[in-house]
ZAMARGU-4260 file (C-alpha; in steps of 0.2 Angstrom, whole numbers, plus 5000, padded with zeros to 4 digits):
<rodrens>
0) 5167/4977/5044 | 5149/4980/5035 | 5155/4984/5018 | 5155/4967/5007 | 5172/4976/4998
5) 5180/4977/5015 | 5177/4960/5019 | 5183/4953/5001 | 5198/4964/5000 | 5201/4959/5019
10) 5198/4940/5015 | 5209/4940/5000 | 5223/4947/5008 | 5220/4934/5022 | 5221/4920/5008
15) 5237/4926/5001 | 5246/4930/5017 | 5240/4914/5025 | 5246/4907/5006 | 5264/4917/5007
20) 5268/4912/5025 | 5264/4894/5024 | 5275/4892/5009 | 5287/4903/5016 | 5289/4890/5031
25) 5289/4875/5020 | 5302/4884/5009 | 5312/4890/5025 | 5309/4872/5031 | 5314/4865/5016
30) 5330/4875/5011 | 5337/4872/5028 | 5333/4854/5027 | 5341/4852/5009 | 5358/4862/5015
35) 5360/4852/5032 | 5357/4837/5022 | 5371/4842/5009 | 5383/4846/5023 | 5381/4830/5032
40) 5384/4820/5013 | 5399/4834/5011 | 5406/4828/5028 | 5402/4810/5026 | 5411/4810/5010
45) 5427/4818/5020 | 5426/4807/5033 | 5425/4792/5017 | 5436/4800/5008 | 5450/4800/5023
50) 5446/4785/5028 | 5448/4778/5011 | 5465/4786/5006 | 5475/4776/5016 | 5475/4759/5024
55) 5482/4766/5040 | 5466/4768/5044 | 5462/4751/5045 | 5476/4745/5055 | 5474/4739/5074
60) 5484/4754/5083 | 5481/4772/5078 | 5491/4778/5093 | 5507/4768/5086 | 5504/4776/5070
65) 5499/4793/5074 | 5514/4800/5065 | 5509/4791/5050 | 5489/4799/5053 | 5493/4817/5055
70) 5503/4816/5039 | 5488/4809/5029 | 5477/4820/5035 | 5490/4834/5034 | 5491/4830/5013
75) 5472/4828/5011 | 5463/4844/5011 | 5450/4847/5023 | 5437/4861/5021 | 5440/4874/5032
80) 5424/4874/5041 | 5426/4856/5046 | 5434/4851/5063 | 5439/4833/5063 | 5444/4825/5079
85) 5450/4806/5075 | 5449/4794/5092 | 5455/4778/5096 | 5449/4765/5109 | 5431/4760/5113
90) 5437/4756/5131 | 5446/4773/5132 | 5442/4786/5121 | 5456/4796/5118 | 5459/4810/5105
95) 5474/4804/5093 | 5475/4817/5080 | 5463/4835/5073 | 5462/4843/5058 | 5459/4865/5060
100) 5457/4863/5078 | 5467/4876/5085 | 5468/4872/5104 | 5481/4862/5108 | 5473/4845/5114
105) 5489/4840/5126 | 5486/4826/5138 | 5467/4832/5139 | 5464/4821/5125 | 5449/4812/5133
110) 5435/4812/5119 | 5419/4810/5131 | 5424/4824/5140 | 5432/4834/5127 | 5425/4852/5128
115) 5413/4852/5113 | 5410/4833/5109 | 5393/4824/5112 | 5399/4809/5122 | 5383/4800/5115
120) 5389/4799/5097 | 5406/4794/5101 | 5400/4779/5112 | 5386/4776/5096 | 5400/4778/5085
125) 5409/4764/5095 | 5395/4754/5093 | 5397/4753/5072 | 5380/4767/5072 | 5384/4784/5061
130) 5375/4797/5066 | 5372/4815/5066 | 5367/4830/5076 | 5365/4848/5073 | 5369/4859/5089
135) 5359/4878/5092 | 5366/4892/5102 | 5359/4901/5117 | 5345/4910/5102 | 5339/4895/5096
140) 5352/4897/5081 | 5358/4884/5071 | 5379/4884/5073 | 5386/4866/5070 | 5381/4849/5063
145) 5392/4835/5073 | 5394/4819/5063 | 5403/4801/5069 | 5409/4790/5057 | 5414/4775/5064
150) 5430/4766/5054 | 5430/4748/5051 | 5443/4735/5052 | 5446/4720/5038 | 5437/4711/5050
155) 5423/4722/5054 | 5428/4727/5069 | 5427/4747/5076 | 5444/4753/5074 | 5440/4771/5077
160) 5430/4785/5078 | 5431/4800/5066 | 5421/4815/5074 | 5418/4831/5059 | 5409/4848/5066
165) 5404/4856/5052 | 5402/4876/5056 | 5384/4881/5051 | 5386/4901/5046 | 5385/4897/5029
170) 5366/4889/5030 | 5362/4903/5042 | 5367/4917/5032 | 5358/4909/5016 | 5343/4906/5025
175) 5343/4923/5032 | 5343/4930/5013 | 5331/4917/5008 | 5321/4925/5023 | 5323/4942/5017
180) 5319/4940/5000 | 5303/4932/5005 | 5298/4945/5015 | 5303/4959/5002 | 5294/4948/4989
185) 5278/4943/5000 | 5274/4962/5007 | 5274/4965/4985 | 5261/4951/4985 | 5252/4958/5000
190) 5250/4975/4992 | 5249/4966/4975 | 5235/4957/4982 | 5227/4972/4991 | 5227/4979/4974
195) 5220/4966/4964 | 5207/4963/4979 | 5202/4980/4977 | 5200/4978/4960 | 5191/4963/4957
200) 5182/4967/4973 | 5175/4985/4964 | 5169/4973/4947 | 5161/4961/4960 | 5152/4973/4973
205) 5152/4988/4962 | 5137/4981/4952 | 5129/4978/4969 | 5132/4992/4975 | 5122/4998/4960
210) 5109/4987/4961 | 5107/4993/4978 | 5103/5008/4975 | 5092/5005/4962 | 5083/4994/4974
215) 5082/5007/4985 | 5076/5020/4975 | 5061/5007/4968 | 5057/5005/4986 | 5054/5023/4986
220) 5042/5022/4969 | 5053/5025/4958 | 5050/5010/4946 | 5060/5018/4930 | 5075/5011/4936
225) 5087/5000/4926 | 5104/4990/4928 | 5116/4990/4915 | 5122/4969/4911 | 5139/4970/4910
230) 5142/4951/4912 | 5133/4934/4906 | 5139/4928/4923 | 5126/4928/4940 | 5128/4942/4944
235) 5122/4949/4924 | 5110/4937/4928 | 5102/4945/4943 | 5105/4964/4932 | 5094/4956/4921
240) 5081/4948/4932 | 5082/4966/4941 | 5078/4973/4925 | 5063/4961/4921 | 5057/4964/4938
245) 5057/4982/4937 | 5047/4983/4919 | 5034/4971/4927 | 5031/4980/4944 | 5029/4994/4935
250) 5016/4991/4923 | 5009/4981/4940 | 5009/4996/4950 | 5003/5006/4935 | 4987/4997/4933
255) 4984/4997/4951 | 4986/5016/4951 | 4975/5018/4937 | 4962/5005/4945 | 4965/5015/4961
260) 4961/5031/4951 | 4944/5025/4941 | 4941/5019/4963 | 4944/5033/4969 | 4935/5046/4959
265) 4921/5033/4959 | 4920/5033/4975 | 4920/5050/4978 | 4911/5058/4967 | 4897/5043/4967
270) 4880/5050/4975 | 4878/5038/4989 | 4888/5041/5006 | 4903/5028/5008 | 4913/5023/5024
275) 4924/5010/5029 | 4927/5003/5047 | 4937/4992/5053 | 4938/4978/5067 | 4938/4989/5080
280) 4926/5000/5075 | 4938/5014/5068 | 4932/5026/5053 | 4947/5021/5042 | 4938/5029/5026
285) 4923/5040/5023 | 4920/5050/5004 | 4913/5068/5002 | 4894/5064/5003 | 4896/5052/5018
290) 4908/5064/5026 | 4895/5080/5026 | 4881/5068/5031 | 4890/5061/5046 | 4895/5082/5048
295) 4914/5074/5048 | 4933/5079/5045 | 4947/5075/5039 | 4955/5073/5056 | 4940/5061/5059
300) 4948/5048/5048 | 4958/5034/5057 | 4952/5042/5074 | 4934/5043/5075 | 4926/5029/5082
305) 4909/5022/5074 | 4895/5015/5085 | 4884/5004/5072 | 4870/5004/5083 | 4868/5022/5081
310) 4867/5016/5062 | 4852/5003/5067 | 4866/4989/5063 | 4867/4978/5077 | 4875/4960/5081
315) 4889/4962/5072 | 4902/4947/5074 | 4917/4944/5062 | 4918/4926/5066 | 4901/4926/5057
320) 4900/4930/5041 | 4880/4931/5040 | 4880/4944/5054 | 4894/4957/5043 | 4879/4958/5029
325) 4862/4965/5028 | 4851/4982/5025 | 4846/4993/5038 | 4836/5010/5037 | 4839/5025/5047
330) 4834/5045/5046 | 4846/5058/5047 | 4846/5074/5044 | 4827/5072/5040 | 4831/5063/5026
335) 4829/5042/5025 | 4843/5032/5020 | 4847/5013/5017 | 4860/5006/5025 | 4868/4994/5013
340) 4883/4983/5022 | 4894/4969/5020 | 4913/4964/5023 | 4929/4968/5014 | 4945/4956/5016
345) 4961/4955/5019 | 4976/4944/5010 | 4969/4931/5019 | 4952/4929/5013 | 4948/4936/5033
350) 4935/4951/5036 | 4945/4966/5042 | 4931/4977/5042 | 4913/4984/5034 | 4909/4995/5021
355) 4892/5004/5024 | 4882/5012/5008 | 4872/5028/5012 | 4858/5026/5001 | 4846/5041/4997
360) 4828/5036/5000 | 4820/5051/5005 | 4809/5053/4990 | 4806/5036/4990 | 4800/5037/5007
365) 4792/5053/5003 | 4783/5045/4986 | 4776/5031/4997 | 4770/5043/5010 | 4763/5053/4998
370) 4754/5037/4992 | 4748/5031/5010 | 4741/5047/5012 | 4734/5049/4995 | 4723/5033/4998
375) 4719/5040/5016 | 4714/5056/5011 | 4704/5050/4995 | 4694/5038/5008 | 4692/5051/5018
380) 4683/5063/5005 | 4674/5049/4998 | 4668/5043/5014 | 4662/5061/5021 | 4648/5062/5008
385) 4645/5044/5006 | 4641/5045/5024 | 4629/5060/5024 | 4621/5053/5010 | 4618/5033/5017
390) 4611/5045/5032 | 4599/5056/5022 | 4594/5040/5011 | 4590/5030/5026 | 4580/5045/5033
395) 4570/5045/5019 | 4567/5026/5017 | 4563/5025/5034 | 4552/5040/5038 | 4537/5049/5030
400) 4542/5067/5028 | 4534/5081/5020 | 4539/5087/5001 | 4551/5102/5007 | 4560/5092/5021
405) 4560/5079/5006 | 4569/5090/4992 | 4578/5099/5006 | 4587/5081/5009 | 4588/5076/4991
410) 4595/5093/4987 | 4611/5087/5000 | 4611/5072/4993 | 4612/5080/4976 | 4624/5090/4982
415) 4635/5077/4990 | 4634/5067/4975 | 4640/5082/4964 | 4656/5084/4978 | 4657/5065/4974
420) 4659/5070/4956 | 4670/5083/4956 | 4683/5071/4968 | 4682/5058/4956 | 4686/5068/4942
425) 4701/5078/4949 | 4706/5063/4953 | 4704/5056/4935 | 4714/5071/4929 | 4729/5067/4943
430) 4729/5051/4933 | 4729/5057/4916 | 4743/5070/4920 | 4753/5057/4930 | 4752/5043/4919
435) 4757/5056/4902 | 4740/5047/4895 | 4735/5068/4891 | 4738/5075/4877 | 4740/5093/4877
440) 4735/5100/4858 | 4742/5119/4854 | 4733/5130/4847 | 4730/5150/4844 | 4720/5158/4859
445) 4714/5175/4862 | 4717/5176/4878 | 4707/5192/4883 | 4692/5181/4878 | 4699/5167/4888
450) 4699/5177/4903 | 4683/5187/4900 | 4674/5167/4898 | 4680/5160/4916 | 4676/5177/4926
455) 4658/5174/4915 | 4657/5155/4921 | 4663/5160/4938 | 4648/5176/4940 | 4636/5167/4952
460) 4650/5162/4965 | 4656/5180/4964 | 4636/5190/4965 | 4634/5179/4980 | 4649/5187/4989
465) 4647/5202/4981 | 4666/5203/4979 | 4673/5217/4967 | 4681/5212/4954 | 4697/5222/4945
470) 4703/5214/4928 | 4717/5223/4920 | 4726/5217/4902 | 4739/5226/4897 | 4738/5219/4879
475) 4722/5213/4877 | 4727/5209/4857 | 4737/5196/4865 | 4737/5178/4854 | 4746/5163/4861
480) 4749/5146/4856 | 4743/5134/4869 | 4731/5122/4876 | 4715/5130/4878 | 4708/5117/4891
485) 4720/5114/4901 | 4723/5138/4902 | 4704/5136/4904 | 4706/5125/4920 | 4720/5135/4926
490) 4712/5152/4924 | 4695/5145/4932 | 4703/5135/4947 | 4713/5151/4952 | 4698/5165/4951
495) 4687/5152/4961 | 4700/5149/4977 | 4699/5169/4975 | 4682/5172/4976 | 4679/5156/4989
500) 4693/5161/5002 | 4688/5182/5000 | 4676/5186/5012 | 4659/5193/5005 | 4661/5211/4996
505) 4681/5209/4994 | 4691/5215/4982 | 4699/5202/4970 | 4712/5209/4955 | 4717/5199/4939
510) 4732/5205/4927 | 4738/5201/4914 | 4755/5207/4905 | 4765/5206/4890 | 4783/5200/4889
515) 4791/5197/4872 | 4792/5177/4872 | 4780/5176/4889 | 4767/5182/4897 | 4761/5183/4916
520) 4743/5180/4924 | 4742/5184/4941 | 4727/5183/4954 | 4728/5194/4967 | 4712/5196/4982
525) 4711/5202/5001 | 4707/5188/5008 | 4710/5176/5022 | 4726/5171/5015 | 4739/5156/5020
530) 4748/5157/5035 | 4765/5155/5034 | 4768/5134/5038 | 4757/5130/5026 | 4761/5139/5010
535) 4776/5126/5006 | 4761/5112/5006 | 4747/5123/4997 | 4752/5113/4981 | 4750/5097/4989
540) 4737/5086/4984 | 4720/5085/4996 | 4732/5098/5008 | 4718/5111/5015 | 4724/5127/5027
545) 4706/5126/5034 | 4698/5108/5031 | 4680/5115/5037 | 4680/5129/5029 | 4686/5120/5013
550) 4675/5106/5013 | 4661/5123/5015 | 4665/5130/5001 | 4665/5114/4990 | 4682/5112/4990
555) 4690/5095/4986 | 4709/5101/4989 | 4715/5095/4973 | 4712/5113/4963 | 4730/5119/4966
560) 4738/5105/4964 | 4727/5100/4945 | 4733/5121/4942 | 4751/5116/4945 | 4752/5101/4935
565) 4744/5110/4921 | 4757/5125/4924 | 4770/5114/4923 | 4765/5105/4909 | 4763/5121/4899
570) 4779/5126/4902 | 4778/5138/4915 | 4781/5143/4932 | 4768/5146/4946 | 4773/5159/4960
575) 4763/5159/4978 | 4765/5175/4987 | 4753/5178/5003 | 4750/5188/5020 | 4739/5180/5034
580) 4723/5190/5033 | 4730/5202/5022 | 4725/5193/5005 | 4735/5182/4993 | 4741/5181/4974
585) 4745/5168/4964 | 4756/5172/4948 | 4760/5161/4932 | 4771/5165/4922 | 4771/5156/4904
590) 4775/5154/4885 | 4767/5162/4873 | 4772/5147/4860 | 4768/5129/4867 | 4780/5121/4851
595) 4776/5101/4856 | 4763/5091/4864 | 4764/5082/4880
</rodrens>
């Protein structure tokens, strides 16, 4: 049986009815003994008592005197369940007289082959030994006790035998109702006990049985649960260690859910990519941002394996600890990342795995690019003119020329050193702006008047091309509050590109419009204009569509990015919007009201 109830009520009953039967054998036993014992003394004390009544009995010749015996016995009662057989004569047995034996003995008097006599007795008997023996029927029954009593002469001599069978009916019959009441009072105990059992088995396993439930029902997370202490005994005592288990596994599991919480949110809503492989290799974890960079699922997870040298992360060996840690840098989806990995570990204090940071480093990478290519292209601008003009100064050192061929060469070196100029100070400008060092000071501006002054400083560039100019301002009352130089700057920077990259009697159109907190300049010509691939760069510092025909034109590829900076640091937005060969316009769109310097 599985059921710990079944077993106690089974072994209990097993206790008591291996309890009930042993002492129902040793009280069957023992009655039985104590009732053949009281018949043997009940017939020893007939056989003494006979023996005793008389001193015939004593005498030499019991055959002479057998007249005189029957009469003795005759007057002394004799129970009736006793049969006594008296006999004479060690050297012949013979039967002299019986009491309540009903066959007639006759001449077949001889005892030790007397139907129903044990001729061993009688000869013990003979010999001075008393002695008993109880005699079972055919079923084993107990129906007689025999007993010889030898009787003594004065001189100590056997004078004869007296042989008593008892008839055992009455010890039978007690027995049997000893038996039966036994058995009528033993299967009370037996259902007694099964009752009992059951009872003290429910108070013993019914509180298991709770607490293993409860057990199971915390298996399945549900740490609430409680056991009521019914005792002080072990079993309260393991209630009550239950119940301090429970509270403590609770507030265990509780802060490991919230820590797993505060992880988990972390690490998913955190910026760099996360993912989490294991020994061999498997994708075991990956968070939102590592998950669209590796272009993963869901179904990916615990299935997807991870080959780290696609990941530039090579030699990895977990019995090396060194070799589970490092850095390594790698582009993906033209963006660059660091690689940032190392070991997590299992109860053991064993690697199980790596966990690889996805760290964003693209504008980084782009900064530093930007910085190499700063350097080159500011050596490369400054080198140009420094070259022609160490050539045109050596010309002129080393030869003898005439006065025009001389002022024609000082006039490009003049020129040069002008270009020289101009780099140096955009690039003092760049500085400012990027090192916040300008300050931009807001003040009230016409800005008709602002306009009408750079198309004025910009008339010789536009006679020599003859271009046509169109200048249009819908409000020409308008007042704002802003930076005079740096407008200034803009306004001239973007009406020279137009007049530089129009081609000689163009058309070039500047507007102005009115909006009620901003206002919008644009510059519009019919121009070359920007192809297409390069109008996301145009704002790039030293970036030119047409290097020649920019370094022509005096260009030092740093006016659009100077006009965007200033833009920007104004407070507004500028807005490129060109056709190749069909013309370009450039559009800013501003504040009126510059409220705080930068």
């Amino acid at each position: 049986m599985k059921s710990i109830r079944s077993r106690f009520i089974l072994i209990y009953f097993a206790l008591v009815f291996i309890s009930l039967l042993v002492g129902g054998v040793f009280i069957i036993k023992g009655l039985e003994n104590s009732q053949l014992e009281l018949i043997k003394d009940q017939m020893q004390n007939t056989a003494y008592s006979i023996t005793t009544y008389s001193d015939i009995f004593q005498k030499s010749n019991w055959k002479e005197e057998s007249a005189k015996l029957g009469r003795v016995l005759d007057e002394f009662k004799v129970n009736s369940n006793q049969l006594i057989y008296v006999i004479e004569d060690e050297d012949d047995p013979r039967i002299v007289e019986t009491v309540n034996v009903n066959t007639n003995i006759g001449e077949n008097n001889y005892a030790l082959s007397y139907s129903g006599l044990n001729p061993d007795l009688i000869i013990d008997a003979f010999s001075g030994i008393e002695s008993t023996k109880t005699v079972a029927d055919l079923n084993g029954k107990l129906s007689q006790m025999h007993l010889v009593y030898p009787v003594f002469t004065s001189d100590g001599d056997v004078n004869g035998v007296f042989y008593i069978i008892s008839n055992l009916d009455v010890v039978n019959d007690l027995i049997t109702k000893t038996q039966r009441i036994l058995l009528n009072a033993s299967a009370l105990a037996l259902i007694t006990s099964i009752i009992l059992g059951f009872i003290m088995s429910r108070s013993i396993t019914g509180p298991i049985i709770d607490l293993k439930n409860k057990i199971r029902n915390v298996a399945s997370g549900d740490y609430t649960q409680r056991v009521e202490v019914k005792s002080k005994d072990e079993i309260g005592s393991l209630a009550t260690m239950f119940n301090n288990l429970t509270v403590d596994l609770q507030n265990t599991v509780s802060s490991m859910e919230l820590e797993r919480a505060k992880l988990n949110t972390i690490f998913e809503f955190m910026q760099e990519g996360v993912i989490a492989i294991d020994r061999n290799g498997k994708l075991i974890h990956a968070n939102k941002e590592a998950a669209e960079l590796l272009k993963l699922n869901t179904r990916d997870i615990g299935n997807n394996d991870i080959n780290l040298n696609n990941l530039k992360i090579f030699d990895v060996d977990y019995g090396k600890r060194d070799s589970l840690e490092g850095v390594s840098n790698i582009e993906l989806n033209d963006r660059h990342y660091n690689l940032i990995y190392g070991p997590y570990l299992d109860e053991y204090k064993r690697p199980s795995g790596i966990v690889i940071v996805f760290q964003d480093i693209s504008k980084e990478h782009s900064l530093d690019q930007m910085r190499k290519d700063f350097v080159a292209n500011v050596s490369h601008e400054l080198k140009t003119p420094l070259t022609t003009i160490k050539t045109y100064t050596e010309t002129l050192m080393e030869n003898e020329m005439d006065p025009p061929t001389q002022d024609r060469f000082l006039s490009i070196i003049a020129r040069e050193i002008d270009r020289m100029t101009n780099i140096v100070q955009d690039l003092l400008i760049l500085s400012n702006i990027d090192s916040s060092n300008m300050k931009l000071t807001p003040e009230p501006i016409l800005f008709d008047s602002l306009i009408r002054g750079a198309i004025a400083s910009l008339e010789v560039l536009r006679g020599e091309k003859k271009i046509l100019v169109e200048y249009k301002n819908h409000n020409k009352e308008l007042i704002i509050n802003s930076d005079p130089k740096a407008l200034e700057r803009i306004l001239t920077n973007l009406i020279s590109n137009s007049y530089k990259y129009t081609d000689p009697e163009g058309h070039v159109k500047i507007e102005v419009m009115d909006f009620k907190d901003t206002f919008r300049f644009s510059v519009k010509d019919n121009g070359i204009g920007i192809p297409y691939k390069d109008q996301k760069n145009i704002f790039d510092r030293f970036y030119r569509v047409e290097k020649g025909r920019s370094r022509k034109e005096g260009g030092t590829g740093l006016g659009l990015s100077i006009t965007k900076e200033y833009v920007e640091k104004l407070g507004g937005t500028i807005i490129l919007n060109s056709k190749p060969n069909l013309g370009t316009e450039i559009t800013i769109i501003m504040p009126k009201d510059l409220k705080y310097e930068k």
